[in-house]
C-alpha positions in Angstrom: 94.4 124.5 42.1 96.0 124.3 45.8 97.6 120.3 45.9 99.6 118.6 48.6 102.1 118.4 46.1 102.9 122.1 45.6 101.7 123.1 49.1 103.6 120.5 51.2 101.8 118.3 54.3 101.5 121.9 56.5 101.6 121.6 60.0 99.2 117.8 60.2 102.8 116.3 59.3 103.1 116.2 63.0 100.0 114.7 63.7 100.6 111.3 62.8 103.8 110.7 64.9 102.0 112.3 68.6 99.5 110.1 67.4 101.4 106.6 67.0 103.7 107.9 70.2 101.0 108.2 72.4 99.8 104.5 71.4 103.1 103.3 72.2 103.3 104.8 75.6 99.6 103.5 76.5 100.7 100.2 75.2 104.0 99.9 77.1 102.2 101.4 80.2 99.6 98.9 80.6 101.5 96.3 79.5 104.2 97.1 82.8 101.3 97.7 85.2 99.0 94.7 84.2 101.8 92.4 83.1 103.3 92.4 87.1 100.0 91.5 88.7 100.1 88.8 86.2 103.6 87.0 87.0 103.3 88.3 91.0 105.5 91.3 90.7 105.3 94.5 92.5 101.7 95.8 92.0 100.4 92.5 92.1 98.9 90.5 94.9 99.2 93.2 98.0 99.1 96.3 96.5 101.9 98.3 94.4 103.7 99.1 96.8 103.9 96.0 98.8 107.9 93.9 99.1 108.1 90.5 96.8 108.2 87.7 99.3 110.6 84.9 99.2 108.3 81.2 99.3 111.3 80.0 100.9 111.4 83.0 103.7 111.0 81.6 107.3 107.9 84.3 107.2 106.3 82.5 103.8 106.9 79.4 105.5 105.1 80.4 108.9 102.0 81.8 106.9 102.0 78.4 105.3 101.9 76.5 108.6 99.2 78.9 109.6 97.0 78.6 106.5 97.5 74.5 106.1 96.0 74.9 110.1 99.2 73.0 111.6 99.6 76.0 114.1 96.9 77.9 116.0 96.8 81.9 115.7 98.0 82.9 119.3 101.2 80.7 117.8 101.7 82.2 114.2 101.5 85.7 116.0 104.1 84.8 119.1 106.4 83.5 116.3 105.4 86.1 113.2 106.7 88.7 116.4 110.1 87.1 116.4 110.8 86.3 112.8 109.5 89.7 112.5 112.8 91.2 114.5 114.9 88.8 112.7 114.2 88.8 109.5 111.3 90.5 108.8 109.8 94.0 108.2 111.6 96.9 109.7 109.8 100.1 111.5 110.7 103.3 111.6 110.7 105.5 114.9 106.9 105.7 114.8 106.3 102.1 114.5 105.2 102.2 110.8 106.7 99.8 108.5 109.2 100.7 105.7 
């Protein structure tokens, strides 16, 4: 009679562990890529790739204006163009944003 005990566990020792590792590394990874969108992190509202944006920004405030309707839109734009050089999103040589 073949037991565990005089055999040993064989190779399904190492089963167990990938198993519970591979539940730990789901876990954490959903956890860091639902938990942002949650508290308005990166990956949140905008996309994943998209910059966090100070409330307190000049831009944040301008939106604000816009969306409250204290400004028209041929404003926000004139003004979203010069915050924009000031303070706001740079371009690379092709005119994309970085």
């Amino acid at each position: 009679m073949n037991t565990l005990a005089h055999a040993g566990p064989g190779p399904w020792i190492l089963f167990f562990p990938l198993v519970w590792a591979v539940v730990i590394v789901t876990v954490v990874t959903a956890l860091r890529r639902f938990g942002r969108r949650r508290h308005g992190g990166p990956g949140g509202f905008g996309g994943p790739g998209a910059p966090r944006v100070d409330e307190q920004s000049p831009i944040a405030l301008l939106g604000h204006r816009f969306a409250a309707g204290e400004i028209d839109e041929d404003e926000y734009w004139r003004r979203l163009t010069v915050l924009e050089e000031q303070f706001g999103r740079r371009t690379d040589d092709k005119g994309r944003r970085r």
